[in-house]
C-alpha positions, 0 to 999 in steps of 0.5 A, spaced: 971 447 908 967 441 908 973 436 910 974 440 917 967 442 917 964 442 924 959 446 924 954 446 930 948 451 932 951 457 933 955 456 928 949 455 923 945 460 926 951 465 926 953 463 919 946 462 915 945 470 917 952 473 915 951 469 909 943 471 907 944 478 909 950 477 903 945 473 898 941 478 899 945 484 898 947 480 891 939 479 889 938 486 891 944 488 885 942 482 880 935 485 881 938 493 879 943 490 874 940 484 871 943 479 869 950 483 865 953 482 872 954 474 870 958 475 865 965 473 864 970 476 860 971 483 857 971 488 862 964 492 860 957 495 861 951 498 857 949 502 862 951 506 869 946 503 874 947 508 880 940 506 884 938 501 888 944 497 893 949 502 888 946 507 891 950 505 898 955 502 894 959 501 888 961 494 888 954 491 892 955 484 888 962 483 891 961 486 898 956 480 897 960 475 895 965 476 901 959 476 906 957 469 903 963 466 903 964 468 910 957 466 913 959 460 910 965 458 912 962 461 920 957 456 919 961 450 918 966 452 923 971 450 920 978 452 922 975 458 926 976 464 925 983 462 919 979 459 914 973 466 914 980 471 916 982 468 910 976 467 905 975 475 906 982 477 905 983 473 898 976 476 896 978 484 898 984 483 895 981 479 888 976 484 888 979 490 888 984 488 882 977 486 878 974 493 880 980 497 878 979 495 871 972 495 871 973 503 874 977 505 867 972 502 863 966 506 867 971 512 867 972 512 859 965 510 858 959 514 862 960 522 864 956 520 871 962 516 874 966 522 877 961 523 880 958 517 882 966 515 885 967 521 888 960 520 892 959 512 893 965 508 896 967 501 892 966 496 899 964 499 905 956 502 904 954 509 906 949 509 910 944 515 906 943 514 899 946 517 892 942 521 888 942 520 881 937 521 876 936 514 875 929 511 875 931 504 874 927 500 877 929 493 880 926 487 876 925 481 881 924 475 877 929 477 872 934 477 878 931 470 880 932 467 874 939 470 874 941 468 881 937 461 881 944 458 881 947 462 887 941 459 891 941 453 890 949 452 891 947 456 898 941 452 900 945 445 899 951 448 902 946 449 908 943 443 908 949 439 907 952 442 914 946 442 918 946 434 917 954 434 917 952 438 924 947 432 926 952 427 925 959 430 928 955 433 933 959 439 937 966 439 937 
């Protein structure tokens, strides 16, 4: 991406916003789910969190990740629109590989999943909430400490476009 960046205003500006709008939707996530959502390995959880973003969503960590990506890969205007098509049809496809597994263990582990499927979609968010019994409250710092090295890849990709983009000029 870096290679054929050629990043200009807009396309900074259009970028940054798809792409905070999907760090923020994983800090909102992390902040719900904590910092299980990191692990890699054996597909698992300790508990169903169906409040917060999951509410709207049941995968708000990956939808995230896609408009991260995406956002940016429009900032860096790299072979536009190839490279973002393709960034968000390799995720949505890895995606749901990964959640088709994760959905069998949820299944075979919490009595409220059935529900909780039938209810929220796994990708695209509805617009009203989920009602669960939950009462899990979002934890802030914890989702700060959890999310410190998402932030600052985003922020030093940022950065490293916007002085791309002072020193290649438009193209």
């Amino acid at each position: 991406m870096l290679l054929f960046a050629h990043p200009t205003g807009v396309s900074l500006a259009v970028g940054f916003l798809i792409a905070a709008l999907g760090e923020s939707i994983r800090f909102w996530g992390v902040s719900y789910a904590g910092s299980e959502t990191r692990t890699t390995g054996r597909v698992g959880g300790t508990k169903l969190v169906t409040s917060g973003p999951y509410a709207h969503v049941r995968n708000p960590l990956y939808l995230g990740n896609i408009l991260l990506y995406a956002g940016v890969g429009v900032m860096s205007n790299a072979l536009e629109p190839y490279l973002q098509i393709g960034a968000v049809i390799y995720f949505w496809f890895q995606y749901s590989a990964i959640v088709t597994l994760e959905e069998e263990y949820l299944a075979g582990t919490f009595s409220e999943w059935n529900d909780y499927q039938r209810s929220v979609p796994r990708f695209i968010p509805r617009l009203s909430s989920y009602t669960s019994g939950s009462t899990l409250m979002p934890d802030n710092s914890r989702a700060l400490r959890s999310e410190r090295s998402s932030l600052l890849a985003f922020g030093s990709i940022t950065c490293i476009l916007i002085v791309m983009s002072f020193f290649r000029g438009p193209h």
